[in-house]
C-alpha positions as CSV (number, residue, x, y, z in Angstrom):
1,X,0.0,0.0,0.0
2,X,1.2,3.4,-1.5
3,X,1.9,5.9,1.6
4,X,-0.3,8.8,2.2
5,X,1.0,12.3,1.8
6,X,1.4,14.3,4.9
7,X,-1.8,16.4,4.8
8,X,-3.9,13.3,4.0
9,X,-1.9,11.3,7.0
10,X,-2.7,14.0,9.4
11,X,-6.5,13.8,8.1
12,X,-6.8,10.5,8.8
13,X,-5.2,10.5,12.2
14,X,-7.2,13.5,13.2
15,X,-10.4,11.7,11.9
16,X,-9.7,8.6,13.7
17,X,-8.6,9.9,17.1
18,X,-11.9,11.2,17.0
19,X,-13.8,8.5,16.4
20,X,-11.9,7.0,19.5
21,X,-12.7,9.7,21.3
22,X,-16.5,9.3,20.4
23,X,-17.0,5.5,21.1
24,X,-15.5,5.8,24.4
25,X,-17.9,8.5,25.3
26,X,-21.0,6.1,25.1
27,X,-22.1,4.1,27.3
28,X,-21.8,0.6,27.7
29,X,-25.3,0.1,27.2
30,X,-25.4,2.7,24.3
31,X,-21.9,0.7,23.2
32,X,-24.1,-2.7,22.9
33,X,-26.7,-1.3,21.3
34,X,-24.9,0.1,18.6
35,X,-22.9,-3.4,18.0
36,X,-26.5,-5.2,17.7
37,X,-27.8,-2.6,15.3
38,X,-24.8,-2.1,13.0
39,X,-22.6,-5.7,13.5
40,X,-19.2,-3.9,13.8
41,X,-17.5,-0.5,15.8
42,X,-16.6,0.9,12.6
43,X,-20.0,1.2,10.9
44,X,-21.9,2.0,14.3
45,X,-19.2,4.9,14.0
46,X,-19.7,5.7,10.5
47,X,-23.6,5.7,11.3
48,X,-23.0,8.2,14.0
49,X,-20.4,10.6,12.7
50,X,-23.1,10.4,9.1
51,X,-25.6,11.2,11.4
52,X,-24.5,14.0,13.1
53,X,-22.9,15.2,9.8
54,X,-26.5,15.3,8.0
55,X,-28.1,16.4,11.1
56,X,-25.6,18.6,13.5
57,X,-28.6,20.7,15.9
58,X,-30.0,17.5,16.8
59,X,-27.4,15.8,19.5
């Protein structure tokens, strides 16, 4: 795999720290449900991040 450039790195990092940063937040409760709905971390994530994204007022 082809390295990313600097700027696109730093995205990426940035972007993922975040995401971290969001999942641990939740609750466990909130953590589980999440996993039932959407199968794995990554697209209970993505649902969340989309969601606030499309819809930042509502939180």
């Amino acid at each position: 795999m082809a390295d990313l450039p600097d700027p696109n790195a730093s995205v990426l990092m940035e972007t993922t720290e975040k995401m971290v940063e969001i999942w641990s937040r939740l609750s466990a409760e909130k953590q589980a449900a999440l996993l039932a709905r959407f199968g794995t971390k990554e697209t209970a994530l993505a649902a969340l991040i989309t969601t606030q994204l499309l819809n930042p007022s509502k939180r």
